[in-house]
C-alpha positions in Angstrom: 29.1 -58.8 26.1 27.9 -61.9 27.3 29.0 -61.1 30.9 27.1 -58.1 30.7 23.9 -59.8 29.6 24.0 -62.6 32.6 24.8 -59.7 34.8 20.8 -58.6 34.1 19.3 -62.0 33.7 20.8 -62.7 37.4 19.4 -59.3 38.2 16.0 -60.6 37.2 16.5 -63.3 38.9 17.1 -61.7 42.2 14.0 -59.7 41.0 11.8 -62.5 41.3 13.1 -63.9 44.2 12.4 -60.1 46.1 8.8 -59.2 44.8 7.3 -62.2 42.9 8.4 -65.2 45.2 9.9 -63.8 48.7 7.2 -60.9 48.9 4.7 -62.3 46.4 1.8 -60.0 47.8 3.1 -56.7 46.1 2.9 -58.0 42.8 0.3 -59.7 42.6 -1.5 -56.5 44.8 -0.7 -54.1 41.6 -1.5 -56.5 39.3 -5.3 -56.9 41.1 -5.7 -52.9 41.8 -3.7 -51.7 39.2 -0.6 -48.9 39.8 -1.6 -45.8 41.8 1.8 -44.0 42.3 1.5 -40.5 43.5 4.8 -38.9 42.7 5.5 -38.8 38.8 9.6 -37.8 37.8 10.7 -36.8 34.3 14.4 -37.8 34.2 17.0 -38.6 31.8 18.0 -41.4 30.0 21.4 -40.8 31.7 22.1 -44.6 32.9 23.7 -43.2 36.2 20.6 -41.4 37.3 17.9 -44.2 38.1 15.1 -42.3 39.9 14.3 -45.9 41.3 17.5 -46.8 42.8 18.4 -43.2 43.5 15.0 -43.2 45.6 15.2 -46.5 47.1 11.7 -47.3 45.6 9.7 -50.5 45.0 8.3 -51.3 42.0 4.5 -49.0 41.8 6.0 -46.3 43.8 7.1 -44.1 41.2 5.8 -43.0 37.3 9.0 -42.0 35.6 9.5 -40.7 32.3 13.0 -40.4 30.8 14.1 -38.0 27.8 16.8 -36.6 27.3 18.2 -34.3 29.1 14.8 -34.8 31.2 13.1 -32.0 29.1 9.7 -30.9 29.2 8.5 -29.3 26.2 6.1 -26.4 25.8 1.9 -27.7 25.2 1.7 -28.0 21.7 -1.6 -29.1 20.9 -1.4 -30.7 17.1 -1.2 -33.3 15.1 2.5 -34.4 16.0 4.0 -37.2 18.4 4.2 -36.1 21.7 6.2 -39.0 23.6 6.5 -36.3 26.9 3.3 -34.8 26.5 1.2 -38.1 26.1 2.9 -39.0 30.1 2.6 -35.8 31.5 -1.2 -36.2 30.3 -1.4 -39.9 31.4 0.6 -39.0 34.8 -1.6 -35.8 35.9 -5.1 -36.3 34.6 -5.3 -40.0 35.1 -3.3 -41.5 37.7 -4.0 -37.9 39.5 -0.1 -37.9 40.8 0.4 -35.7 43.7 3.9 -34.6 43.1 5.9 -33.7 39.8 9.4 -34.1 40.1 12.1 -33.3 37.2 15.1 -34.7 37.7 18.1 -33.3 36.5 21.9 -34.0 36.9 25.8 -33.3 36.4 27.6 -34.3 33.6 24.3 -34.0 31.4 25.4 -35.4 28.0 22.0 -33.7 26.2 23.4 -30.5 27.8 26.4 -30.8 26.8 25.4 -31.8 23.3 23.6 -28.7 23.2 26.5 -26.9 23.7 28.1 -28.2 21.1 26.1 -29.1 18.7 28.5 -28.6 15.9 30.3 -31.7 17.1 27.4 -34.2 17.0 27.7 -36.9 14.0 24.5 -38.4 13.8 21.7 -35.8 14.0 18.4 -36.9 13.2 16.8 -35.6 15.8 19.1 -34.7 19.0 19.5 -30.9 18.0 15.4 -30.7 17.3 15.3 -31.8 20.8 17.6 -30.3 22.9 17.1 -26.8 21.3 13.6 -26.6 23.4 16.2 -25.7 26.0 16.5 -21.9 26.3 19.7 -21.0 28.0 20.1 -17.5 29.4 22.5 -15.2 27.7 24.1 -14.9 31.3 24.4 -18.4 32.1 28.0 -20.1 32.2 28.3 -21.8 29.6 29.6 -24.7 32.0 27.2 -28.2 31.0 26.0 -27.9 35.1 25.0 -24.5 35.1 23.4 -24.6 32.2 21.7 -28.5 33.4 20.2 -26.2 36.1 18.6 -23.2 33.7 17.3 -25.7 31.7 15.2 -26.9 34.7 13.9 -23.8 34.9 13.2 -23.7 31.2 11.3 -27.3 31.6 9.7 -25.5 34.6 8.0 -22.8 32.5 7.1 -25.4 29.9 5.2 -27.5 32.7 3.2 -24.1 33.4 1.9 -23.6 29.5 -0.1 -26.9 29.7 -3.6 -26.2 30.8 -4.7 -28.7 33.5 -1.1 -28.9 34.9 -1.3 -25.3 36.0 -4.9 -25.7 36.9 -4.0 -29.0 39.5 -1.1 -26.4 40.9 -3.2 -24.1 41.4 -5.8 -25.5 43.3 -2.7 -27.2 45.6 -3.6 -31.0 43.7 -0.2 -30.6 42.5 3.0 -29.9 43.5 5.8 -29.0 41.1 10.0 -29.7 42.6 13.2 -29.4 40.6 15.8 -31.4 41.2 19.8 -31.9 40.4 21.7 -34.8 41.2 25.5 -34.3 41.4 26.7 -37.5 40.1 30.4 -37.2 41.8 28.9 -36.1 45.7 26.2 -38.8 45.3 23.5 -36.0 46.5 20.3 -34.3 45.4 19.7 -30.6 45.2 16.3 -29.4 45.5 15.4 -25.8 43.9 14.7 -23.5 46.2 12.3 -20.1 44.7 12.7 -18.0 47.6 16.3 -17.9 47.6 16.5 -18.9 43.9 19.0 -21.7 44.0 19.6 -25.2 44.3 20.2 -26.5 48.1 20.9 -30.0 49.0 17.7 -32.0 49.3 18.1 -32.8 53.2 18.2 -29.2 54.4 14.5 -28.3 52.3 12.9 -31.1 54.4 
C-alpha cells in the first residue's frame, strides 16, 4: 500500500515539474483566464479508461465527467440530486463546449453488473443506477454489446434535455459515441449511417 501511494506522490511530482515549473505558463494561464475547454466527455469510472491519458491531453483541454458505466440519464427536472445533469448543465450552457463525447468501453463492470444484478452484495444504489440503461430485447446479452446499446440509450437521454438538443440543432454542438476496446488499445467511433461502431482513425 505504501508503494502504491509514493507511486502517485512521485506522479505529482513529475506533475509539477511538467506544467507548474518546466512549462509554468500553462498553469498559471488557466489560473488568470480561467478553463475554456471545448470538448466535454462523460466516461466511466473504469480506472483503465482515462479520457486524459487515452487523449494525450494537457490539463484544460478536456471537461470530463465519470459515472458509471458513463451513463447519461434522461432530464428530470425536480427536486433530486443530479450529479450528471448538474455537468451536462455546467458543460453545455456555461463553458459553451463544442463537442460531447461519451465514452464507453469493453469489459464495463456497470454493464456487467447490470447483467447480473442478482449477484451484487452491496446495493445501495448501483441497481437504481444502472437500470436507466435500456437494453434491447435483441441485444446479446454479451457485457460489450450491450456497453454499445447502452450508448445509444445515453444517446437518447442526451436528446430529452432542452438546450442540449437546441445547441445540436443549431450545429453549436456536436454529439460522438465512442467505445474503447480495452485489449486492442483502440477507439471506435459510432457511425449513424451505417449504424455501427468503426475504429476512430477511419471516421476522420
Amino acid at each position: 500500500m505504501l508503494k502504491t501511494f509514493s507511486r502517485i506522490l512521485n506522479g505529482y511530482q513529475n506533475f509539477r515539474k511538467k506544467y507548474v515549473v518546466e512549462n509554468n505558463t500553462l498553469l498559471h494561464k488557466l489560473a488568470k483566464h480561467g478553463q475554456k475547454p471545448e470538448i466535454m466527455i462523460v466516461a466511466c469510472c473504469d480506472s483503465r479508461v482515462d479520457p486524459a491519458l487515452l487523449l494525450q491531453c494537457d490539463p484544460g483541454d478536456l471537461f470530463v465527467l465519470r459515472n458509471v458505466a458513463n451513463i447519461v440519464p434522461p432530464y428530470e427536472n425536480d427536486e433530486a440530486h443530479h450529479g450528471t445533469s448538474a455537468a451536462l448543465e455546467f458543460g453545455i450552457c456555461y463553458l459553451n463546449i463544442k463537442h460531447l463525447i461519451i465514452l464507453g468501453h469493453s469489459q464495463c463492470g456497470g454493464i456487467h453488473a447490470l447483467l447480473n444484478q442478482q449477484q451484487l452484495q452491496q446495493d445501495d444504489f448501483i441497481s437504481n443506477w444502472i437500470n436507466l440503461i435500456k437494453i434491447n430485447a435483441n441485444t446479446s446479452q454479451e457485457t460489450d454489446a450491450c456497453a454499445k446499446e447502452a450508448l445509444l440509450t445515453s444517446y437518447k437521454n442526451c436528446l430529452t434535455f432542452p438546450w442540449l438538443k437546441e445547441k445540436i440543432a443549431q450545429n453549436k454542438l456536436s454529439l460522438n459515441l465512442w467505445f474503447f476496446e480495452i485489449q486492442e488499445g483502440v477507439i471506435y467511433n459510432y457511425s449513424s449511417e451505417k449504424k455501427t461502431f468503426l475504429p476512430l482513425d477511419t471516421e476522420l
